[in-house]
C-alpha positions as a Markdown table, in Angstrom:
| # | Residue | x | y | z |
|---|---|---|---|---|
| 1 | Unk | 4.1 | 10.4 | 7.5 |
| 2 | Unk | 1.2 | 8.6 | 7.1 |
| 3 | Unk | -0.3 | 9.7 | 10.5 |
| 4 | Unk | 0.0 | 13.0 | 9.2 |
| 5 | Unk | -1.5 | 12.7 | 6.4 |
| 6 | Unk | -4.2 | 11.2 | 7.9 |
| 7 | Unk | -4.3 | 14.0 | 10.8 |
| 8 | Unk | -4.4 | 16.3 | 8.6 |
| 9 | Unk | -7.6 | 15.4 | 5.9 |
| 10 | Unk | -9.6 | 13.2 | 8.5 |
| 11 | Unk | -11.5 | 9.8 | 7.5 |
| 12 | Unk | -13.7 | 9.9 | 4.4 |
| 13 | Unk | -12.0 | 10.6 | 1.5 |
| 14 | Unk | -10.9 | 8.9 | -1.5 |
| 15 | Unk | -8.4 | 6.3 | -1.5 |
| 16 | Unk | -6.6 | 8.4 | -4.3 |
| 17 | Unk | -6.5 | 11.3 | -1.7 |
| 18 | Unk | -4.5 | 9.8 | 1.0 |
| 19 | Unk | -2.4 | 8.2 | -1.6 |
| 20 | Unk | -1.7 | 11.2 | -3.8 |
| 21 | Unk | -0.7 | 13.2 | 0.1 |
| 22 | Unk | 1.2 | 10.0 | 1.5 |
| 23 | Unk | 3.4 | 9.8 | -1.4 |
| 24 | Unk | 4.4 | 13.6 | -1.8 |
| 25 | Unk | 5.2 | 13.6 | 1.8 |
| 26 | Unk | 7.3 | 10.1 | 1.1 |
| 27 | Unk | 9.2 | 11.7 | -1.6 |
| 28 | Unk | 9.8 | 15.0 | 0.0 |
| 29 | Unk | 11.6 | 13.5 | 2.6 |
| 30 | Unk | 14.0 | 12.1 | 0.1 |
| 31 | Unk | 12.5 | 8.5 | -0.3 |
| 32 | Unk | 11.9 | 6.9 | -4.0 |
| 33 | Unk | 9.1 | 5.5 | -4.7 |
| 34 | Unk | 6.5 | 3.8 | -7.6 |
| 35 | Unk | 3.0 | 4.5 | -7.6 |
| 36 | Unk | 0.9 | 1.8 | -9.1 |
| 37 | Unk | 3.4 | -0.3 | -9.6 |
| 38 | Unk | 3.0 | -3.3 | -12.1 |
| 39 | Unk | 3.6 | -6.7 | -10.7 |
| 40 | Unk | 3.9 | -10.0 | -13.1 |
| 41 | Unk | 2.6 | -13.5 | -12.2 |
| 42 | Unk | 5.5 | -16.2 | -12.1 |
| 43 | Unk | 4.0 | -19.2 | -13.9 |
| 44 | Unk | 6.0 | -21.7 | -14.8 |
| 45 | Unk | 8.6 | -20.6 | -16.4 |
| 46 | Unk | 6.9 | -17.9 | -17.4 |
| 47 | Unk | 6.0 | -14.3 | -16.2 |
| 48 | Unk | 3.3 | -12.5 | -17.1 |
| 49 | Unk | 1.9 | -9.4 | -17.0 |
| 50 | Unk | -1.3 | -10.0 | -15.9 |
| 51 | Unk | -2.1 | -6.2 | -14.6 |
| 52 | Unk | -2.0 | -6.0 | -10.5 |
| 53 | Unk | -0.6 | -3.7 | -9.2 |
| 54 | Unk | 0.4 | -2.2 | -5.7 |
| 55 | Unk | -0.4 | 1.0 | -4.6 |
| 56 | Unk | 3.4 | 2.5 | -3.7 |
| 57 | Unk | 6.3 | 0.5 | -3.0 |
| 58 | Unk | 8.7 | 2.3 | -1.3 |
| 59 | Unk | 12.8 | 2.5 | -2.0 |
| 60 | Unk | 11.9 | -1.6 | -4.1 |
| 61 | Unk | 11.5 | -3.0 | -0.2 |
| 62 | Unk | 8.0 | -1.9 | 1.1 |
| 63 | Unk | 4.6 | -1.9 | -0.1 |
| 64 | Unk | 1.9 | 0.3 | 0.7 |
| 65 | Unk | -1.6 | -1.2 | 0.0 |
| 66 | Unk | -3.9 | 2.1 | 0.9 |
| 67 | Unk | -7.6 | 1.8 | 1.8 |
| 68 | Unk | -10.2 | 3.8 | 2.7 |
| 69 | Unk | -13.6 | 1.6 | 3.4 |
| 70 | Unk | -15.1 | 0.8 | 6.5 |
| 71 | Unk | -13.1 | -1.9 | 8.1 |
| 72 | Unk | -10.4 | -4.4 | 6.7 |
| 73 | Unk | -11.3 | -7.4 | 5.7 |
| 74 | Unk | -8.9 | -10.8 | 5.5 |
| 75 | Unk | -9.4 | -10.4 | 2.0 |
| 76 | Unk | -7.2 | -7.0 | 1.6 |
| 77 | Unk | -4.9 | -8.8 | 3.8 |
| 78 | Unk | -4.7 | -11.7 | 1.7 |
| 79 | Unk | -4.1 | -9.3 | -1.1 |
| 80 | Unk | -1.0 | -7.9 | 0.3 |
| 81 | Unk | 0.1 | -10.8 | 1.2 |
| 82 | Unk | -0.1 | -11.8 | -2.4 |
| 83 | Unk | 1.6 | -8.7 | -3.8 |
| 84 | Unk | 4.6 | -9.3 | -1.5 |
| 85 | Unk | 5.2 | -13.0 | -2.6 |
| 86 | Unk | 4.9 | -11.8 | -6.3 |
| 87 | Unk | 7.2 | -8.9 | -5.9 |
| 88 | Unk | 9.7 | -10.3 | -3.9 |
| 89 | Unk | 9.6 | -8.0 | -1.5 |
| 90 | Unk | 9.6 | -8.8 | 2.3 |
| 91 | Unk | 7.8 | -5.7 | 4.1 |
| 92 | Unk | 4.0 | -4.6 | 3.7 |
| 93 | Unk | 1.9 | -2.3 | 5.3 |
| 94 | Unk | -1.6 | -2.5 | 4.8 |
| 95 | Unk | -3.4 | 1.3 | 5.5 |
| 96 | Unk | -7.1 | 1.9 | 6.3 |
| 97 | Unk | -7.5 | 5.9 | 6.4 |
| 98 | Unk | -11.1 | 5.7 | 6.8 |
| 99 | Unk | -11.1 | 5.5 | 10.6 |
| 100 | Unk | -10.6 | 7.9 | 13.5 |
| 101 | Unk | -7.6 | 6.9 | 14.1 |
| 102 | Unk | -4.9 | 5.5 | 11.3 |
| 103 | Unk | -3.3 | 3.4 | 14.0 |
| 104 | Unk | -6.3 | 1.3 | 14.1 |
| 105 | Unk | -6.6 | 0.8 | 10.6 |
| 106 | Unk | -2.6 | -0.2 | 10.4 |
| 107 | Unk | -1.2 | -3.5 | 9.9 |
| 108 | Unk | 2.4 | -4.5 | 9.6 |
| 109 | Unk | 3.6 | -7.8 | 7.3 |
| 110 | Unk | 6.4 | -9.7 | 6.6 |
| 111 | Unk | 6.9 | -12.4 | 4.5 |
């Protein structure tokens, strides 16, 4: 779905863009999903609210950290990697759409 997306409106948009298309194509094929979904700090014995939040997490398993900048940096992986130990979920896919191609700008992780 994302490669369609992606086919179809090219490199060079806003990262809002291929979010807004990725997740009406997600949820027309059936899938649930939350956009900008609030994740809480564990600290301590305490969680807080502290205001990150991921992109889309798909079905409470995956989330979808979208980009759209020149090249990924470790630091946006680093992020995701962050946001899956927080949520608790196990599958993240980390999305450049601001190449030629969205296969190059797609990386897989699992916690």
């Amino acid at each position: 779905m994302a490669i369609r997306v992606h086919r179809h409106l090219g490199p060079g948009l806003l990262e809002t863009v291929y979010t807004q298309c990725l997740c009406w194509e997600l949820q027309h094929s059936g899938l649930r999903l939350e956009r900008e979904a609030p994740i809480a700090v564990a600290y301590g014995d305490v969680r807080l609210p502290c205001g990150y939040r991921a992109d889309v997490i798909v079905e409470e398993q995956v989330i979808l950290e979208i980009k759209s900048v020149e090249r990924l940096v470790p630091l946006h992986e680093a992020q995701l990697l962050t946001y899956l130990r927080l949520s608790g979920c196990r599958l993240g896919l980390l999305m450049n759409f601001n190449g030629l191609t969205l296969k190059d700008g797609l990386r897989r992780f699992i916690r």
